[in-house]
DOTI-148736 format. One record per residue (C-alpha): x, y, z; residue in one letter. Coordinates in steps of 0.001 Angstrom, whole numbers, plus 500000, padded with zeros to 6 digits. Example, Ala and Ser with C-alpha at 12.3 -4.5 7.8 and 13.67 -1.06 7.14 Angstrom:
512300495500507800A513670498940507140S
***
This chain:
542280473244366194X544346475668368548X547103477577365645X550660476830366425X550748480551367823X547983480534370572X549844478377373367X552280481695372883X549524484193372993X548072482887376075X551308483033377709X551356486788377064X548111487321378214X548239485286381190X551769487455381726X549824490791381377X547361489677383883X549665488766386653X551083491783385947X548393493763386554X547471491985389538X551068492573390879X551159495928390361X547662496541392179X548974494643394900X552888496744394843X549995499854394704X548087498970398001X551251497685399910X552582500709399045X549753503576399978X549663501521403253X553528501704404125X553881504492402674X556532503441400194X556443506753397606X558994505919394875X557165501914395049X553775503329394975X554145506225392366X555675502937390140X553259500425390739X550002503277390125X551339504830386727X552103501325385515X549095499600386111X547531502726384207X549817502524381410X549400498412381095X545411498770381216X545763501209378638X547757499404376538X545895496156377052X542974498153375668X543906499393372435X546652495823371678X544546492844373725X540796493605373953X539874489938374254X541746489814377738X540036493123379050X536642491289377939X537379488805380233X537670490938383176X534764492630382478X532823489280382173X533981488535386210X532821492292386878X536126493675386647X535977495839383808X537853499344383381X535628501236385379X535871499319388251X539856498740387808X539868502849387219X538553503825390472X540380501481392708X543512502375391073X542240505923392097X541027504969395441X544054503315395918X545924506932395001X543823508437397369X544045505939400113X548194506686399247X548108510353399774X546377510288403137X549361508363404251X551678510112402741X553564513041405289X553495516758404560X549724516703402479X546918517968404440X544101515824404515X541407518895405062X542587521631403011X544860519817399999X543170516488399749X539463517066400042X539995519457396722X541404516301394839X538489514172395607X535887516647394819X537636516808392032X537895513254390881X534065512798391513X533586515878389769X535670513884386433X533359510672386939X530162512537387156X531305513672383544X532281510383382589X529183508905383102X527221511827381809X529566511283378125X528682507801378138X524865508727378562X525278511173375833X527088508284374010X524407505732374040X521596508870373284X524247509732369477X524222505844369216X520371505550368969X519734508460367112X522754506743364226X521068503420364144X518719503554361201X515658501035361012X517566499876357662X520700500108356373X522024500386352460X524841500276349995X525140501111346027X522251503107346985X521924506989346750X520922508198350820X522052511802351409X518128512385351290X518423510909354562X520290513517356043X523562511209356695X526402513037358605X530245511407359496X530624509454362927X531589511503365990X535232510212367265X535056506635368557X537082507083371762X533349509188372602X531015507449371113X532061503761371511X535039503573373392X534035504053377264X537104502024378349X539343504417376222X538172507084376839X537924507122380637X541621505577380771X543126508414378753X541064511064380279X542270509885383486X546108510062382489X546666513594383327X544580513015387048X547051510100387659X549929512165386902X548977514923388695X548283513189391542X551548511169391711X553482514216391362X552004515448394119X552805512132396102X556110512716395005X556665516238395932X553477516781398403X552606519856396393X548808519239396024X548903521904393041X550074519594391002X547495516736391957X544792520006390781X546610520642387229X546105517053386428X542227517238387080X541303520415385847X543136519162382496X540832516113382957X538080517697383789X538167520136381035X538746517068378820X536109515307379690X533646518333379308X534746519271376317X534293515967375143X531416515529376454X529897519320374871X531403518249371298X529839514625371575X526237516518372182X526261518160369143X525382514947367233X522088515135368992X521029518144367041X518575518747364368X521309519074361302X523156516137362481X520346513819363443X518890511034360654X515395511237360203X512694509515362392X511954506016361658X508606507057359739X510764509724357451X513423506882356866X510681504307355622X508776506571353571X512342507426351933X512395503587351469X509216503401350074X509727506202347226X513260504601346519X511418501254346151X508865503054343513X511291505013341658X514052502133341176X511216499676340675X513015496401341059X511740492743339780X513843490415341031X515763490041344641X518182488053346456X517154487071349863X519924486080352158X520207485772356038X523191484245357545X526235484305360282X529525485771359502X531185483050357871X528329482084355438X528217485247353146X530245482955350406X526824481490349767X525471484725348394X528425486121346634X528931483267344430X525675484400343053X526424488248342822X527723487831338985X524531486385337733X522631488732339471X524423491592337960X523864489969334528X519973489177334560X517520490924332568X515959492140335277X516189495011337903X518049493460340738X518125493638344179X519764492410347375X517836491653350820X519902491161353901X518559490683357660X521640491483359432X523253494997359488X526736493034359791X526182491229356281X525865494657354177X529946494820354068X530402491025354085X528546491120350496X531853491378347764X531814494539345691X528872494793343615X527243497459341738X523227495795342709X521510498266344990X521249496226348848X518781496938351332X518957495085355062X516218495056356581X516670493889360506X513146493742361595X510741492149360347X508190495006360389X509725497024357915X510916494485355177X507436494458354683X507505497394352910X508295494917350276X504690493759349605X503655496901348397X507080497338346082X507120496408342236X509013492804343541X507737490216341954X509934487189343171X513432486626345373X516152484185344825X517096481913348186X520730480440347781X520387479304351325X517472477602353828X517979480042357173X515393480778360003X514686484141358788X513581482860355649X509971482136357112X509579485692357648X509771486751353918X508186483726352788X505326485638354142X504652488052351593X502207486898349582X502632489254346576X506076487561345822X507625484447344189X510369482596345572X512475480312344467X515419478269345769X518772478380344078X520629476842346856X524953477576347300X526477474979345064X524926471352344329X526096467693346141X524825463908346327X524786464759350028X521213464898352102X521863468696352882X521419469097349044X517585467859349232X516934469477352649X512970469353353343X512515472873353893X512823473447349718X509211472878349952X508364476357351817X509541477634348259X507233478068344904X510227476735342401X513482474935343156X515779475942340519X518499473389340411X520949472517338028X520213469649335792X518274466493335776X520659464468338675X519468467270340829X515935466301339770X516170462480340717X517596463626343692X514756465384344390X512489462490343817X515278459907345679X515209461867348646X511428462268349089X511117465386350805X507919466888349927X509137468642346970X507140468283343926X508422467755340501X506695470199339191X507823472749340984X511876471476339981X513594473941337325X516094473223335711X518732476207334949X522346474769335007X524738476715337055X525336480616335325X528340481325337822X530710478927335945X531155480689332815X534507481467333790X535725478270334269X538081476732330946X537230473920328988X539706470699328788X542346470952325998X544202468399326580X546794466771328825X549575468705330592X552107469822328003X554780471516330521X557201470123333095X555009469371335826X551126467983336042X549183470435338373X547414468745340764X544511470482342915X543502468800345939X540261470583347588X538940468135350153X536321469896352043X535256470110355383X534094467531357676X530817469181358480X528465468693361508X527080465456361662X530585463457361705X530221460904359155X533321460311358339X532675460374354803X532273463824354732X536273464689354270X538728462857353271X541846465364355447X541805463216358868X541673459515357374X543372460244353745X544884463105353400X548022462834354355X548215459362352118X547641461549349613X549554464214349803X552255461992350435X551619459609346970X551357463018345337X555037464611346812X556588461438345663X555909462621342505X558858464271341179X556548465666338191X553684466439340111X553003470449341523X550591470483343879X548077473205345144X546290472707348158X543131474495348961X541458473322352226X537827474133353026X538374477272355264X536155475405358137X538237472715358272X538500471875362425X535988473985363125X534088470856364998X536281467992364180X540095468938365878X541651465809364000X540556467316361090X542426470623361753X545295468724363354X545387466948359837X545586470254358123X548423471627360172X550019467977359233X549205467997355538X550657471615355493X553941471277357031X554118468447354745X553865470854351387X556528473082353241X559404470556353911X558446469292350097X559308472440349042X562931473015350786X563627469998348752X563241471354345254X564838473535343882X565339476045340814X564551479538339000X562455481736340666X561066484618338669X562791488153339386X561778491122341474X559787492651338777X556928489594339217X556544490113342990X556431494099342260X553527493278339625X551822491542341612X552019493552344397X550832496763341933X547778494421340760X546941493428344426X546393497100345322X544496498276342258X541981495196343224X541689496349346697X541408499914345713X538249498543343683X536679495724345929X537285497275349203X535956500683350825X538278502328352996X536692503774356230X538102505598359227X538287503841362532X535560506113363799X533079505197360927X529791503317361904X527064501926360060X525309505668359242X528763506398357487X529319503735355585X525845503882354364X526996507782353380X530369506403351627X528659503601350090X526458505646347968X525681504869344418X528106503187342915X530551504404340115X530321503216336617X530514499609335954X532742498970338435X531630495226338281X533655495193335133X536572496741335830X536631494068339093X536681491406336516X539426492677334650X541887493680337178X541103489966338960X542262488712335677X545181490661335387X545763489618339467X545669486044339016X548151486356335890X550510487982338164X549538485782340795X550545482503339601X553953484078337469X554999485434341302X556113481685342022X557972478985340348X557081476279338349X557873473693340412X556662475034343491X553712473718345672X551026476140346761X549132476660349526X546269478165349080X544268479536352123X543766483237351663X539931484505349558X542492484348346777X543094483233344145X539148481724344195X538443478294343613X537687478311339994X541325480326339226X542343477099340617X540488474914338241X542089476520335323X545581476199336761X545228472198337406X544745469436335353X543816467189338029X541121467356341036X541061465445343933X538538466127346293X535632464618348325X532077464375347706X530954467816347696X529535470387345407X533608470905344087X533095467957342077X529999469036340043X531950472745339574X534893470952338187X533146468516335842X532311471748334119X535947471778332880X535476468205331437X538964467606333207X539996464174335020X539507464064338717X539586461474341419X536898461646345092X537963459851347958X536148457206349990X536603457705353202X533072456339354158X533333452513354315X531437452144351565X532579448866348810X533347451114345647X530337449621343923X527939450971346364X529894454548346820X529312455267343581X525643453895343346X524975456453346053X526865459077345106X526234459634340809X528676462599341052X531721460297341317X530702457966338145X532843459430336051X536091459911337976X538229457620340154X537854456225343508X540466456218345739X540978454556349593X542104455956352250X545559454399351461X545229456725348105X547176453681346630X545593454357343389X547329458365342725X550145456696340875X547757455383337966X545921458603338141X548693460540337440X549082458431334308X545918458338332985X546177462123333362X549196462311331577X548415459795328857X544617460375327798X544702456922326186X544670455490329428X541847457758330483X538560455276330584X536265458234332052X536612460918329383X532670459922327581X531861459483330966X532526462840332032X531022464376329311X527688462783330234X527935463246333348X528245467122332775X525472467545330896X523945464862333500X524397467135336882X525360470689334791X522462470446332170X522736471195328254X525272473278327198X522813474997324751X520899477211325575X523317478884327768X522853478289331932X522190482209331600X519800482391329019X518065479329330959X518110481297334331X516545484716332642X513439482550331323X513236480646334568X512724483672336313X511031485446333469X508336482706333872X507969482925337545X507632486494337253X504853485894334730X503411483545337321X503136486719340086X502100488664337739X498965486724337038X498145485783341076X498418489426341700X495373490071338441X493823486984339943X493688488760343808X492638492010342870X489930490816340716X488552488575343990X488856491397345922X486926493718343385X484178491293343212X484432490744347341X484272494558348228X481277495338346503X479280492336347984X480299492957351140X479417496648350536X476341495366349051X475194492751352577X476153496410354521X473648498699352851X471020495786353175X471859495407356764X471007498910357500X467835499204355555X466430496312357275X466996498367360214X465293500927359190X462411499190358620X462244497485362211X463573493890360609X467087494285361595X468527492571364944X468803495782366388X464698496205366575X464454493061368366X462128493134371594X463036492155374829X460326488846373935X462503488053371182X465577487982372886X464930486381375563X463418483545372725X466465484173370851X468335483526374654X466912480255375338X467490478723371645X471135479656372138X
***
């Protein structure tokens, strides 16, 4: 859905464009008159707007250069147009003043264009055939970015460079001194040379990255001495690296020497701060430098058409961990058969498995709870304060539009509503973030249930904690980002960031932890009691949430199974159609909660059951249910996971004995049939001794 600030937006960009369009035209109307004072206006603006569009609206700018009218083109008609202005213009002479100044303008593009060839040239020679983080690369000779306005910035640079040519010029239009119009571009021109010189010296030996060969072998070696066991594969779009970082805590915690795989270079600083060494690999060619490494199996927490390529390696194990665990069909998708093991989390996963019938065998189903939601509190009882926290988390209303897929366009608002009635009730609302990415009622809903929340709020009223919260938490939010986030100068690309992001410090995994504890404290004492939250923003995660509410309400999604972790009361909406007998026949993660319509009718009694556990008639059912979807709580999910892939390790282990020992007995045979071969020819038996008789016998049998 379009945000309440677009309509706006689009008014200012539309605005900038007719701008520019009017001042091209004031610029030509005026060179042709001649109007001076109109046309020295019209050209400096339309220079000055371009350049500001540039560096404050480059999605407009895009746009004209996508109806081949980018800055180049706009560049030299504005100084055509300049030109074209002067010749009209009395007291310049067209011979001796003006034929300098456009010698001298081609003069500037010819070095333009020759900077953005040497551009493209330092661009190559930066883009490495793989990229890393929390891995040590200075062997690789890595050097600091050359200034973007050079090396990426074309637009930029040719605008600026071109602002003391413009104003030279115009000042001559305005006084008909053409000295002035030569100032401006030999301060260009030595501009754009020097530029243009100091851009270059990227391109020599101490500054250039190895060759692709050097880079690989580096690879290689790193691969040999690190010696890892067990990786994470992952391959995915920018808004899908959640999937793998909900994962990155186990990883770090495995007995085993981790490691993360990406395919795109993009993904290496979507991954959340982690101290496991990651490797991208974006062709195909070189991640299979893998086969020969000391991997012996890779962890998939998501299906993605890259996948096929890895799966490829024969000298490596894979199994699928998938991104959280549902009763819907993209839970049991057929393409967990491409994978040796699918590690799920307990034995509902299992008959889903075997419900679904999608080729994947039961043999190959392990069973290793879900590791990542250790942090998540047990139930201690009902809500003791002033106010019962509710969480509502519907999620999002996904591609296929069933409408049971969300509950936020046909009961959401119900609700939220039932719930604000509530004078005891504090709410937190945490939306799926792709909510109305295909469905705009959905996000129309959202922008609904939100203003909702907000009005609620100017109705109550009372304490709010003092300065010194909102100064704690603003200390605690910048010792976090200090530690989860890498600061890097406009100008850095990937080759720098690869140099910043060397090894990593310490356990800086653990100090994360502890200062997102400390953040989440301060967090949740920044507001008041009474107040409703909305909760959009990467924090506070969904699981802080969890342990700050006594009551979910959500849809059926892989929320549910997290929260039933907790042991906590929690309600799923039916928005599908379904009779409540057969919604929760089809769906075994909702047994043990309640079911509520579309009218949400039934939040009032859930509220009390919440409040008075004697009136809860789920909690045994919860409890089974857990150890139903979640597996036994003993052994630990973590101790679980480490023999899961401790045994699946074992298993490459022994296919790899098995393989060499085939080939050891195939080489020699084959060696063997060769040697025999060639002393049959020797003798005058081989086929190479045949007569001409003989083949043409051997001729007509074929």
């Amino acid at each position: 859905m379009p945000s309440a600030g677009l309509a706006p937006r689009r008014i200012v960009q539309l605005s900038a464009l007719f701008a520019m369009l009017a001042f091209f035209t004031a610029q030509i109307a005026s060179a042709l008159l001649p109007n001076v004072q109109v046309f020295v206006a019209a050209s400096a603006a339309g220079l000055l707007l371009d350049l500001y569009l540039q560096y404050r609206d480059p999605g407009l700018v895009s746009v004209l250069g996508k109806v081949r009218f980018d800055v180049t083109v706009r560049q030299l008609l504005r100084d055509m147009l300049v030109l074209v202005g002067l010749l009209r213009i009395d007291g310049i002479n067209p011979t001796h003043e003006q034929a300098p100044l456009l010698v001298g303008i081609c003069a500037f593009y010819a070095l333009h264009f020759s900077c953005h060839a040497v551009s493209v040239l330092v661009r190559r020679t930066r883009s490495l055939p793989i990229v890393t983080r929390n891995i040590d690369a200075s062997a690789l000779r890595l050097t600091a970015a050359p200034p973007r306005i050079l090396a990426r910035r074309q637009g930029h640079r040719l605008l600026a460079f071109s602002l003391p040519t413009t104003a030279g010029l115009l000042v001559t239009a305005a006084t008909t001194n053409a000295v002035w119009g030569a100032v401006g571009e030999g301060i260009a021109l030595v501009l754009a040379l020097g530029g243009t010189v100091y851009l270059g010296t990227w391109l020599l030996p101490k500054k250039r990255a190895k060759s692709e060969a050097k880079v690989m072998e580096w690879v290689d070696q790193w691969l040999a001495d690190y010696q890892p066991t067990v990786a994470m594969y992952f391959s995915g779009g920018s808004t899908s690296a959640y999937q793998a970082n909900m994962w990155l805590s186990t990883l770090s915690q495995i007995d085993a020497k981790p490691l993360i795989v990406l395919r795109e270079r993009f993904m290496v600083q979507k991954i959340d701060a982690t101290d496991v060494p990651i490797i991208c690999f974006p062709k195909v060619s070189t991640m299979f430098s893998l086969e020969n490494s000391t991997l012996k199996m890779m962890l998939h927490p998501a299906n993605a058409a890259k996948t096929s390529q890895v799966l490829r390696i024969p000298t490596i194990k894979h199994a699928f961990i998938n991104h959280g665990e549902s009763d819907k069909l993209s839970s049991c998708n057929p393409y967990a058969k491409a994978y040796d093991e699918v590690w799920v989390a307990g034995p509902a996963a299992r008959e889903r498995y075997a419900l679904a019938e999608v080729g994947v065998e039961d043999k190959n189903i392990v069973e290793v709870g879900r590791p990542q939601l250790t942090p998540i509190r047990l139930f201690s009882g009902p809500p003791t304060g002033t106010y019962t926290t509710v969480l509502y988390a519907p999620t999002w209303e996904g591609w296929d539009g069933n409408p049971g897929n969300t509950s936020v366009v046909l009961a959401g608002e119900n609700i939220v509503r039932h719930l604000l009635a509530d004078e005891g009730v504090r709410l937190l609302y945490k939306p799926h973030p792709m909510t109305g990415s295909v469905d705009p009622r959905a996000g129309r809903a959202n922008e609904r249930i939100m203003a909702m929340i907000r009005e609620a709020n100017t109705r109550r009223s009372g304490a709010r904690p003092g300065p010194e919260a909102a100064a704690e938490l603003a200390r605690r939010t910048a010792e976090l980002d200090t530690l989860t986030s890498t600061s890097f100068r406009n100008s850095a690309d990937e080759m720098e960031r690869m140099l910043l992001q060397g090894a990593p410090r310490g356990d800086r995994e653990a100090e994360i932890a502890l200062a997102t504890t400390a953040w989440e404290s301060a967090f949740w004492a920044s507001f008041p009691e009474w107040e409703h939250q909305i909760i959009t923003a990467a924090r506070p995660a969904i699981f802080a949430c969890f342990n700050r509410a006594d009551l979910l309400i959500s849809d059926v999604s892989s929320v549910v199974s997290d929260w039933l972790s907790s042991e906590k009361p929690y309600a799923v909406a039916n928005t599908s159609g379904l009779p409540e007998a057969a919604f929760r026949a089809g769906f075994p993660t909702v047994s043990a909660g309640a079911i509520l319509t579309p009218a949400a009718d039934g939040v009032p009694a859930l509220l009390e059951a919440v409040r008075h556990p004697e009136r809860d008639t789920f909690t045994a059912a919860r409890a089974e249910l857990k150890e139903h979807l979640l597996g036994p709580s003993d052994p630990p999910s973590l101790a679980r996971f480490d023999a899961a892939i401790a045994d699946l390790c074992t298993k490459a282990d022994e296919r790899r004995v098995r393989m060499n020992s085939r080939l050891a007995a195939e080489i020699p045979s084959q060696r063997g049939a060769a040697e025999e071969t060639a002393h049959e020819s020797d003798q005058g038996l081989g086929p190479d001794s045949d007569s001409e008789d003989s083949g043409a016998e051997d001729s007509v049998n074929a």
